[in-house]
C-alpha positions in Angstrom: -53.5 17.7 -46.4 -53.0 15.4 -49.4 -53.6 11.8 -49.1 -49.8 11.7 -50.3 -48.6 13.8 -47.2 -50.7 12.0 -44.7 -49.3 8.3 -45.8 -45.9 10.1 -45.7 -46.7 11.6 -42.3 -47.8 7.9 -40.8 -44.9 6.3 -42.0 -42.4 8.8 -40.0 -44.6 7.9 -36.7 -44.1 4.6 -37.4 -40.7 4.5 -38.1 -40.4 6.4 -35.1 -42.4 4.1 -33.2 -40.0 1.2 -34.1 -37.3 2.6 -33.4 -38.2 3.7 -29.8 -39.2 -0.1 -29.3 -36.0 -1.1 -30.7 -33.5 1.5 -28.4 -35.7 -0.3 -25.3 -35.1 -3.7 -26.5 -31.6 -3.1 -26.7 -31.4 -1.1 -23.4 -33.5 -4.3 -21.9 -31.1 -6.7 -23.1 -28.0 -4.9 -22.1 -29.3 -4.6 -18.9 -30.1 -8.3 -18.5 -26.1 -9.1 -19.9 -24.7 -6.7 -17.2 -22.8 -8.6 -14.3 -24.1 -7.9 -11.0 -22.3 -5.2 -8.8 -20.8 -6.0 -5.4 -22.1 -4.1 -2.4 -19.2 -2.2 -1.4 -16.5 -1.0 -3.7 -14.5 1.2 -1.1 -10.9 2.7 -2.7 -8.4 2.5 -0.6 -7.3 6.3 0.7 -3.3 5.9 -0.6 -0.9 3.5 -2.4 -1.0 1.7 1.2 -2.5 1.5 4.3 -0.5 -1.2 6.6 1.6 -3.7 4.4 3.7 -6.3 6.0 6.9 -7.8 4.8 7.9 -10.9 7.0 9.2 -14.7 7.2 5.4 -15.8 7.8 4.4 -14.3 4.0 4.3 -17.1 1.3 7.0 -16.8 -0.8 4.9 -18.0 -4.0 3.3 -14.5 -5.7 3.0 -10.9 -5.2 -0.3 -11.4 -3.1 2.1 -12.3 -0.4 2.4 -9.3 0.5 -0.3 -8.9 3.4 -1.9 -6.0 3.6 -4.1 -5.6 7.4 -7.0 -3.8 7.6 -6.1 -3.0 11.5 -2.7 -0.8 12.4 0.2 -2.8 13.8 1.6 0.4 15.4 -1.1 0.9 18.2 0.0 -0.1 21.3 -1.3 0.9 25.1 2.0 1.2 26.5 3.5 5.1 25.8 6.3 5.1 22.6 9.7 5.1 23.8 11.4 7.3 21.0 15.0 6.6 21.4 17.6 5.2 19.0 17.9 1.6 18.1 21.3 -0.1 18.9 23.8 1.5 17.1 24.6 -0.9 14.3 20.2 -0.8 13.5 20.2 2.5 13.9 23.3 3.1 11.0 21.9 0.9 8.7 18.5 2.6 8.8 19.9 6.2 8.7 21.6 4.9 5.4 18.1 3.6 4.3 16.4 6.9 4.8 18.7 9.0 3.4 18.6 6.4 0.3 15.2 7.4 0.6 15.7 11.4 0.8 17.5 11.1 -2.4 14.4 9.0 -4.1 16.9 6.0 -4.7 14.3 3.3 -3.5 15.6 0.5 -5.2 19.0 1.0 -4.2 18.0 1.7 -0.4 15.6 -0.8 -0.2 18.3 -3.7 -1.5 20.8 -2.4 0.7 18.3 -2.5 3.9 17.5 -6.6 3.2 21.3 -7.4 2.7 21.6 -10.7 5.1 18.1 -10.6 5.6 16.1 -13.8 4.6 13.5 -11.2 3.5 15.7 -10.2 0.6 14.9 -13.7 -1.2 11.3 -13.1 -1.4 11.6 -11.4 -4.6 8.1 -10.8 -6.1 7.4 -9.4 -2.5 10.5 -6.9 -2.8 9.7 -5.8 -5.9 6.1 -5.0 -5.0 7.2 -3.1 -2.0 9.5 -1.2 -4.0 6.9 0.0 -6.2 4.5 0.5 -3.7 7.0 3.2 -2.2 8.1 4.7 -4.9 4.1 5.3 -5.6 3.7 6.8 -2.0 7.0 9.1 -2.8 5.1 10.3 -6.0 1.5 11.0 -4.4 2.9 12.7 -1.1 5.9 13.8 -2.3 9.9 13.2 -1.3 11.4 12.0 2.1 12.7 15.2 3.6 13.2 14.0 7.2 12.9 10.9 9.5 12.8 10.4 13.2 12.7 7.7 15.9 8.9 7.3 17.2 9.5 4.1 19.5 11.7 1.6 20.2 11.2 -1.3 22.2 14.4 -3.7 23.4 12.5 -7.5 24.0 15.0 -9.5 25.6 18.3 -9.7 24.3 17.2 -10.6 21.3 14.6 -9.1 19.6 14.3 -5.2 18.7 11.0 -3.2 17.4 11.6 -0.1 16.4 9.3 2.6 14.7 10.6 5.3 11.9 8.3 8.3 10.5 9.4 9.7 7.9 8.2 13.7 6.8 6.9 13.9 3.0 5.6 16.7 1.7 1.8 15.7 1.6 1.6 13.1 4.3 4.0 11.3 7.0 4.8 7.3 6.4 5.3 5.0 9.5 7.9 2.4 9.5 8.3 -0.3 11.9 11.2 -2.6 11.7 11.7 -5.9 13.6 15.3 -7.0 14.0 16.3 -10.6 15.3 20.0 -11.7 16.8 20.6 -15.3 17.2 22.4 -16.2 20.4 25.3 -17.5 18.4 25.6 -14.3 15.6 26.4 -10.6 17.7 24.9 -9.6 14.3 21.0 -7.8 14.1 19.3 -9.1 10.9 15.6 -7.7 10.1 13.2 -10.1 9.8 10.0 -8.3 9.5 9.1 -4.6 7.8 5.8 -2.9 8.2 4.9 0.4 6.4 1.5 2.5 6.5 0.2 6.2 5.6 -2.4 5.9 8.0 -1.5 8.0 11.3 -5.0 7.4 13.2 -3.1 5.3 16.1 -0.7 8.7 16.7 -3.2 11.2 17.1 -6.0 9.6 18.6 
């Protein structure tokens, strides 16, 4: 080989050589910039697990929504799965088939009317979309029966809805309140979850 051709030959090694050493440099350096990673990054497995609407949420953003990473819906007693007074049970039969007919906003307004809940409006409007994204991953509402409802006092009534989607069933629990002086129920407190554990353990 020609001195020529051996010069050109050690030039390409070395340009090569640099530019190996450069590729590392910048690997290096873009792994010093890189934030640290947290330990656990778990997805959650649908739009919602257990969220709670209630007069205890801070009426201030939409991270007043509370969502629990324990079920409100286990209990040890047996579920009691008969209708709700008659005046709860109308209004939630209009609710649900609201819901059938994938008019969540609509439904959902017409549930809160008189209810305190109904002025916490970043809250509503987080819960709306959070149902309307359950509706599009499992599908729409084609059914809904009574799963328990529990009379406390003459007051207070806890009553749990599931609803049938195509994919996977929602649970609903709704906690209505009547004042001694107001024969009226008003809901104070609305809990929704995907997760059926509690039902079939």
């Amino acid at each position: 080989m020609s001195k020529r051709g051996v010069r050109f030959l050690a030039a390409g090694w070395l340009a090569l050589a640099l530019g190996g050493m450069a590729i590392e440099a910048q690997a290096q350096a873009q792994n010093q910039a890189a934030p640290p990673q947290t330990e656990l990054q778990v997805p959650s497995a649908g739009p919602m697990k257990s969220t709670d609407l209630g007069p205890a949420i801070p009426q201030t953003a939409p991270s007043n929504v509370n969502v629990q990473p324990r079920s409100p819906y286990s209990a040890t007693r047996p579920p009691n799965p008969v209708p709700p007074p008659p005046e709860i049970a109308a209004s939630l039969d209009t609710f649900f088939k609201g819901l059938m007919r994938s008019d969540v906003k609509k439904s959902f307004g017409l549930l809160l009317q008189g209810s305190r809940l109904a002025a916490q409006e970043d809250s509503v409007n987080y819960y709306v979309d959070k149902i309307q994204q359950a509706l599009t991953l499992y599908g729409k509402v084609s059914d809904y029966e009574v799963y328990d409802t529990r009379i406390i006092g003459a007051h207070l009534v806890a009553t749990t809805y599931i609803s049938s989607l195509a994919i996977n069933p929602l649970k609903w629990r709704f906690v209505y309140y009547r004042a001694g002086n107001d024969k009226g129920w008003v809901l104070i407190k609305l809990s929704i979850s995907d997760s059926i554990d509690d039902l079939v353990e």
